[in-house]
N, C-alpha and C positions, 0 to 999 in steps of 0.2 A: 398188908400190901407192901411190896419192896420198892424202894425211893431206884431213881432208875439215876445213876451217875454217870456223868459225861466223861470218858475216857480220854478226851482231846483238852488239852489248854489253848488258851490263845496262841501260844505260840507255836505249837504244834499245828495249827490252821494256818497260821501265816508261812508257816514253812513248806507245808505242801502246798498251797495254790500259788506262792513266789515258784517253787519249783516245778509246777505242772501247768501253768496258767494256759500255756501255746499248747497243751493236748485236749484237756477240759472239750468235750462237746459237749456239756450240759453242768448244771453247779448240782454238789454231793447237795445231801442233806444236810451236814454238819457245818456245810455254807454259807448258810439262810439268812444268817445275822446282817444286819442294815451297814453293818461298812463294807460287809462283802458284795450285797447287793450294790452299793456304789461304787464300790473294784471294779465289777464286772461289767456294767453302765458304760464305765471311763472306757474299760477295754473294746469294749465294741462299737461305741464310739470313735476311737480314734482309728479301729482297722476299718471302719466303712471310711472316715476322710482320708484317709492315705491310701487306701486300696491295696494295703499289704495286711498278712496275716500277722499273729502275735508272735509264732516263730519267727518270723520275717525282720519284725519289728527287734526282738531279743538279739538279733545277729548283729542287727547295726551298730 
């Protein structure tokens, strides 16, 4: 049976959801991890109290 290796580092996870965070309509697979899950928490929390999107937010 072949060991299945994860192609992504950490850092390659941080780099694409720092740079894709405001398109994201759903979180990858490769996201699942518990600090991502808290990225994602924070993010959606702060665009419901300010009522702007994370584009929106990125501009400011």
């Amino acid at each position: 049976m072949e060991r299945y290796i994860n192609p992504y580092t950490e850092f390659d996870k941080w780099m694409f959801v720092l740079r894709n965070l405001s398109g994201l309509m759903e979180r990858p697979a490769a996201l699942q991890e518990r600090v991502f899950n808290r990225l994602f928490e924070a993010a959606e929390i702060i665009t419901q109290a300010t009522g702007l999107s994370i584009k929106e937010i990125e501009e400011l």
